[in-house]
C-alpha positions as CSV (number, residue, x, y, z in Angstrom):
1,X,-12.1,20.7,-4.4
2,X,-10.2,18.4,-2.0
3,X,-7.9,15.8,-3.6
4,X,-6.5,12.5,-2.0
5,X,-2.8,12.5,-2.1
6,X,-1.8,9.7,0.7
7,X,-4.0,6.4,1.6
8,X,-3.1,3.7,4.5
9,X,-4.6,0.6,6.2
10,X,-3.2,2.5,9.0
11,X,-4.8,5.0,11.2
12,X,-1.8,6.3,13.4
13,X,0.3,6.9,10.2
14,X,-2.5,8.7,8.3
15,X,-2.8,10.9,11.6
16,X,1.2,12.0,11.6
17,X,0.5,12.9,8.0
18,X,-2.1,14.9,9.0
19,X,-0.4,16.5,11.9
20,X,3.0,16.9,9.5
21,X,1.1,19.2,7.1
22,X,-0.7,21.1,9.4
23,X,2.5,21.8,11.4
24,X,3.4,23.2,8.3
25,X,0.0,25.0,7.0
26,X,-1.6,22.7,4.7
27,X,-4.9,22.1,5.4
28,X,-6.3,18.7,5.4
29,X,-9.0,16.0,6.6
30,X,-8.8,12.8,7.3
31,X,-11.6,10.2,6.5
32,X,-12.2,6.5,6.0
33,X,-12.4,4.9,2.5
34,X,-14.9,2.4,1.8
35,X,-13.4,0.6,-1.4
36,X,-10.6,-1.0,1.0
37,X,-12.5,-4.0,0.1
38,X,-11.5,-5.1,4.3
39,X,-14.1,-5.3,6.8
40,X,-11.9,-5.2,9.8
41,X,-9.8,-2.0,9.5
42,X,-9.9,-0.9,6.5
43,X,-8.4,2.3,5.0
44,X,-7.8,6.2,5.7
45,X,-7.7,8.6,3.1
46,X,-5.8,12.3,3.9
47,X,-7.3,14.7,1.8
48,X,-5.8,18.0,1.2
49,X,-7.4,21.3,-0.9
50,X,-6.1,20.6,-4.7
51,X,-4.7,24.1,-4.7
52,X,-1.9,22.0,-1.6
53,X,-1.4,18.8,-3.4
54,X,1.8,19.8,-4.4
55,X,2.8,21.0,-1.1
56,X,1.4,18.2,0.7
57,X,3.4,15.7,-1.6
58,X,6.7,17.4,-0.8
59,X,5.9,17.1,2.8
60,X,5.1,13.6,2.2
61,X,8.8,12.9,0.1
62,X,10.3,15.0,2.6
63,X,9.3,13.0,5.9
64,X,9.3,9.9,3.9
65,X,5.8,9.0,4.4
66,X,5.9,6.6,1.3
């Protein structure tokens, strides 16, 4: 089952997310949330298998991508 662990108004930082955990083997996807509640941009979600959501959330501390 895939699991959000990281959400942005921002596209380019959702992507380095992305590209942080599969540089370091997590898989993950990347797709745009709807309850934003913003018509103009809106959100990104980075979703990760639950079996790498602790993984991914180190990565995440690590690289400080809070």
């Amino acid at each position: 089952m895939w699991t959000v662990v990281y959400v942005s108004q921002s596209l380019e930082t959702s992507k380095n997310l992305i590209d942080v955990l599969l540089e370091n083997k997590v898989i993950s996807k990347l797709r745009r949330a709807n309850s934003c509640g913003q018509e103009e941009g809106g959100c990104y979600e980075v979703l990760v298998p639950s079996t790498e959501l602790e993984a991914a959330q180190d990565l995440i501390f690590e690289n400080e991508l809070f």
